[in-house]
C-alpha positions in Angstrom: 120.8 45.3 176.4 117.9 45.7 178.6 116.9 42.0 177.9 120.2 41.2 179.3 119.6 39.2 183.4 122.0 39.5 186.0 124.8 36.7 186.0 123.5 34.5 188.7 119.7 34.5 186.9 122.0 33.1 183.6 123.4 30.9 185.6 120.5 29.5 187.0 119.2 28.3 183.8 122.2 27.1 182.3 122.7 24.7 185.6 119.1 23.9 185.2 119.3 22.6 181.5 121.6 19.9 182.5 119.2 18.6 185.4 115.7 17.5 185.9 114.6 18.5 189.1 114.6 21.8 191.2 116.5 19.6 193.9 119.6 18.5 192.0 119.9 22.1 190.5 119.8 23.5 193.9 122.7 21.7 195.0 124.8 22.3 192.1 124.1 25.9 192.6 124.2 25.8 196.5 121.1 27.0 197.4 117.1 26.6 198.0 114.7 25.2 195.0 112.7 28.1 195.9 115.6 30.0 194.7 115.9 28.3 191.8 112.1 28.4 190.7 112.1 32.3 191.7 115.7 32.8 189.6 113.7 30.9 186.5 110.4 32.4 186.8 112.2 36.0 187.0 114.4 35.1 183.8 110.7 34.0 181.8 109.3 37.0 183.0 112.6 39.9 181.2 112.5 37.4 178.5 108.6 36.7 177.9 109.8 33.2 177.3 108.7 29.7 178.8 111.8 28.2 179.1 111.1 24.8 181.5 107.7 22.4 181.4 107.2 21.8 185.2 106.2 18.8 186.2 107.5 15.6 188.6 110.8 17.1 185.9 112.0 20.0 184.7 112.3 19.9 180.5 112.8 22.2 178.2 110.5 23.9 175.9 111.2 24.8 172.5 112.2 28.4 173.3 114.7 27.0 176.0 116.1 24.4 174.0 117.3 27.1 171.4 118.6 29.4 174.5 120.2 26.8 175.9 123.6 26.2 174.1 124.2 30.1 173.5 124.1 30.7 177.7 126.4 27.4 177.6 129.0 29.0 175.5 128.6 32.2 177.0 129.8 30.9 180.2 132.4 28.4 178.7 133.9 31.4 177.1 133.6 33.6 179.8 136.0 30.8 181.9 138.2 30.6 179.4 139.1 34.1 178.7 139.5 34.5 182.8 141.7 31.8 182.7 143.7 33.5 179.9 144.3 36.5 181.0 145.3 35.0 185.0 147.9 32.8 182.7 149.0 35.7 180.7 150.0 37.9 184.2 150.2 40.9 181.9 151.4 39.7 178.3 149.3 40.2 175.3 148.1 36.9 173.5 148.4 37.0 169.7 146.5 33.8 168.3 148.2 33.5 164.8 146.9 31.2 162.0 148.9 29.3 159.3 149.3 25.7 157.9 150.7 23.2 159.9 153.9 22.3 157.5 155.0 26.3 157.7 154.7 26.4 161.7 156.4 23.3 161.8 159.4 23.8 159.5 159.7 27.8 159.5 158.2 30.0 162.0 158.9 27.7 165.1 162.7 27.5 165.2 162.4 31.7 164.9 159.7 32.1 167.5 162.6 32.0 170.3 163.5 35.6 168.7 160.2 36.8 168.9 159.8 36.1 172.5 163.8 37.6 173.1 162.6 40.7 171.4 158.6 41.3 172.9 158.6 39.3 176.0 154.9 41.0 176.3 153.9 39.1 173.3 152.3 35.7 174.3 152.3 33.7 170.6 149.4 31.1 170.1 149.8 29.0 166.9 147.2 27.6 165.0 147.2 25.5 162.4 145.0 24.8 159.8 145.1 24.3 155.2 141.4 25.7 155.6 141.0 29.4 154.1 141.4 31.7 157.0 137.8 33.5 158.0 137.8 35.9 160.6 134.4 36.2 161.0 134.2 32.6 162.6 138.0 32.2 163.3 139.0 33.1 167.2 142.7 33.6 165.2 143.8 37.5 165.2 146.6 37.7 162.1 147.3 35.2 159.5 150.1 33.7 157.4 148.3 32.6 154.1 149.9 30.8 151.2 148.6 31.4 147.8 148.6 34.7 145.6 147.8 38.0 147.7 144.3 38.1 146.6 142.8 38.2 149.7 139.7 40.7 149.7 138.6 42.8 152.6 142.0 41.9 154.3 144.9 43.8 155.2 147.7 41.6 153.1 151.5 42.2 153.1 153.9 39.8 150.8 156.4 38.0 153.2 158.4 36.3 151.1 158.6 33.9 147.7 160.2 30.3 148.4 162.0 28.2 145.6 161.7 24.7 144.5 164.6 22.1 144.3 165.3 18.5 143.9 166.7 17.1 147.8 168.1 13.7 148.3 169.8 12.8 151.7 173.4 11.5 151.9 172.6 8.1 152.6 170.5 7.8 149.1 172.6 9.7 147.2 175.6 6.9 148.5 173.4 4.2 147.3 172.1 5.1 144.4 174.7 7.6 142.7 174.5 11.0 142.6 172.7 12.5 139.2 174.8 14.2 136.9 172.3 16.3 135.2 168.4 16.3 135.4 167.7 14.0 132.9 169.0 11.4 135.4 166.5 12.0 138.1 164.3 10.0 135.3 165.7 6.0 136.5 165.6 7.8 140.6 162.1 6.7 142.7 161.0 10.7 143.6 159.0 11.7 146.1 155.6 13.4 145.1 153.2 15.9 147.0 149.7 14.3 146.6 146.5 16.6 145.8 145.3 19.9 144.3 148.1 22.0 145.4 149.6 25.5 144.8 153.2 24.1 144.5 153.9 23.1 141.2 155.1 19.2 141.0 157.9 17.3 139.1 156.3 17.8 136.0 156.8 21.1 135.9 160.1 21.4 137.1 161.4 18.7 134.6 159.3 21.1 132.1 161.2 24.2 133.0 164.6 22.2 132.7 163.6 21.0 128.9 162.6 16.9 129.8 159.5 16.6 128.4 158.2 13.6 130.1 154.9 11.7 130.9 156.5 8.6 132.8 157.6 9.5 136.1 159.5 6.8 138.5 157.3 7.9 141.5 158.0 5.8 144.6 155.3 6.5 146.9 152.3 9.8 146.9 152.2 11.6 150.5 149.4 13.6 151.8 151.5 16.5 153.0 154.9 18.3 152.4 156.2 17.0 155.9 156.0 13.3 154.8 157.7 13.7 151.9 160.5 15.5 153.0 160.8 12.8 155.9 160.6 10.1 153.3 163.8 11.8 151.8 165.5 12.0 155.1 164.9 8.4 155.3 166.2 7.5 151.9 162.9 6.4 150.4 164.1 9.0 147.2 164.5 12.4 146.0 161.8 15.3 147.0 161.1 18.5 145.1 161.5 20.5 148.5 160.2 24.4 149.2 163.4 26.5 150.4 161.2 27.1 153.7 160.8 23.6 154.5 164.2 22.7 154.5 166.4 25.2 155.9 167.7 23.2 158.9 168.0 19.8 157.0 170.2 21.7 154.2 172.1 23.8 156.7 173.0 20.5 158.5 173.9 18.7 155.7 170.7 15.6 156.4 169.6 16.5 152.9 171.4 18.2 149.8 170.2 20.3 147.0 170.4 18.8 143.7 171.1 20.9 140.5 170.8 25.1 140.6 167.6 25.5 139.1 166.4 28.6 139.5 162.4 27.4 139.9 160.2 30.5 142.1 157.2 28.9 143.7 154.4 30.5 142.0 153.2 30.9 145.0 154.3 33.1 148.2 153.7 33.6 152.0 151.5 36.9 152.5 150.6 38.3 156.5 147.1 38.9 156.6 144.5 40.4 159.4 141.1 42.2 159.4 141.2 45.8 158.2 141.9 47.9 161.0 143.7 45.6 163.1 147.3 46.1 161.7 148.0 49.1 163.7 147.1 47.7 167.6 150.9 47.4 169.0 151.5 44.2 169.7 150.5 43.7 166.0 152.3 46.2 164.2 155.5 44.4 167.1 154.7 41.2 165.7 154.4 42.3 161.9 157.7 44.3 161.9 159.7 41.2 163.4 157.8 38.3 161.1 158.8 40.9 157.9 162.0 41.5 158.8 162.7 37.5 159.3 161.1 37.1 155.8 163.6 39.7 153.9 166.2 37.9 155.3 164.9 34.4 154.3 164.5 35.7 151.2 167.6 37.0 150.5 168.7 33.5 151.6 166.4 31.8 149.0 167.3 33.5 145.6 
C-alpha cells in the first residue's frame, strides 16, 4: 500500500483526465493550477509514472490512459457505497440474484414477510438468466435454477416446482374444456421458446402416453412470463411451473388442467460463496427463504 497517494492527489488526476488545461481543472477542483501541477507532479513522482504530456494541453500518456478508468471507478464506487450506507440509516443491504420470471412471480409477493420479520434487512433484487459469478457479480447470495451442481459454492435445495397444463376461464368458455389429454391435441398451446431446463409439451404428452410429433402451437415466447400472460389473455393453454402461477390459480384467472403428477427436473437451490452463509443477516435471510420454500413445496406435490 505504500504506492497508495492521499485522496485529494487521486483526485487531482482523475478531474484532470476529463480536461485539458491546468485552468479548467483548477476550477473544477477549486483551487490554483500551481496546485494542480504540484498535486500531479507529486503523484508521477510515488508512482514513477508520466501520467500527462504538457504542453498548450494536458493529454495523457500511455501509462495515464491505463490509470485512468481504475481511479474513475474507484471514486464512482466510493460515492456510491457512501450514498448506500446514508440511505440504509443502519439496515444491512443484501443484494440477491435470480432470474427475472422467479422475482417476478415468486419471491416478490413474500418479500413483504421478510421485511415484517428483519426490518434490518434492506433486500436488493437482481435479476438476471446469466450463470451467477461472484467473482465479477456485486450480488452477495443467489437463487439459481438448474440441478445443485454448483462447484466452490455453498448450495442448499429450496424447493422442486411441478408442471401442468393452465387455460383461463374465458378460453376454456370458448373453446370447451378437454376431457382427457389427448384433447389438448386440436387446442393452440402456448410454448416456452429456447434451450431451456423445463421440459416442454412433448414431454409431458410423453409422460401421459400421446406419442405425438404435430403439435397445434399457436405462438413461441421468449420467456415463461409471456406465455403465462398469453394464457391469461386467452391466446391458449400453457404448460405452467407451480411457482409461476400461484396467485393466478389461487384467484381462479387461470385453472389447472388434468392431475398429472409431472416434477420439473429441475429445482430452485440458494447459493453464496463459501464462507459467507454464516454472517447474520444471511443465515436471517436463508432461514426465512427455506422456511417459505418447505411450505411451497408442500403446496406443490
Amino acid at each position: 500500500m505504500r504506492d497508495l497517494p492521499p485522496t485529494a492527489t487521486l483526485r487531482a488526476f482523475e478531474v484532470a483526465t476529463r480536461h485539458t488545461t491546468f485552468t479548467s481543472t483548477a476550477d473544477e477542483l477549486f483551487i490554483t493550477q500551481s496546485a494542480v501541477s504540484h498535486q500531479l507532479k507529486k503523484l508521477e513522482e510515488i508512482w514513477g509514472l508520466q501520467l500527462f504530456q504538457r504542453g498548450k494541453t494536458l493529454s495523457l500518456t500511455p501509462a495515464g490512459a491505463a490509470l485512468a478508468p481504475l481511479v474513475r471507478e474507484f471514486f464512482s464506487k466510493l460515492e456510491t457505497t457512501l450514498a448506500d450506507l446514508r440511505e440504509q440509516k443502519g439496515r444491512v443491504r443484501l443484494r440477491v440474484s435470480t432470474t427475472y420470471s422467479f422475482a417476478l412471480k415468486w419471491l416478490l409477493p413474500r418479500l413483504p414477510e421478510l421485511a415484517r420479520l428483519h426490518p434490518e434487512i434492506l433486500v436488493s433484487l437482481e435479476s438476471t438468466d446469466k450463470a451467477i459469478n461472484f467473482a465479477s457479480a456485486d450480488s452477495d447470495v443467489a437463487i439459481r435454477f438448474g440441478h445443485g451442481n454448483y462447484a466452490a459454492l455453498h448450495t442448499e435445495f429450496m424447493f422442486r416446482e411441478q408442471l401442468f397444463p393452465v387455460a383461463s376461464p374465458a378460453f376454456l368458455a370458448s373453446f370447451g374444456t378437454p376431457s382427457g389429454p389427448a384433447e389438448l391435441l386440436r387446442f393452440p398451446l402456448l410454448t416456452r421458446d429456447g434451450a431451456d431446463l423445463v421440459p416442454k409439451w412433448d414431454a409431458w404428452f410423453k409422460l401421459v402416453g400421446i406419442n405425438t410429433d404435430v403439435l397445434h402451437e399457436s405462438v413461441r415466447f421468449a420467456d415463461t412470463n409471456m406465455t403465462i400472460e398469453a394464457a391469461l389473455l386467452g391466446q391458449g393453454i400453457a404448460l405452467a411451473r407451480s411457482g409461476h402461477v400461484e396467485k393466478e390459480i389461487r384467484e381462479g384467472s387461470l385453472v389447472r388442467l388434468f392431475d398429472v403428477n409431472f416434477p420439473s427436473p429441475a429445482a430452485y437451490y440458494f447459493v453464496c460463496p463459501q464462507g459467507i452463509e454464516t454472517q447474520p443477516h444471511i443465515i436471517k435471510f436463508r432461514n426465512w427463504l427455506l422456511a417459505e420454500s418447505q411450505q411451497a413445496q408442500l403446496s406443490y406435490r
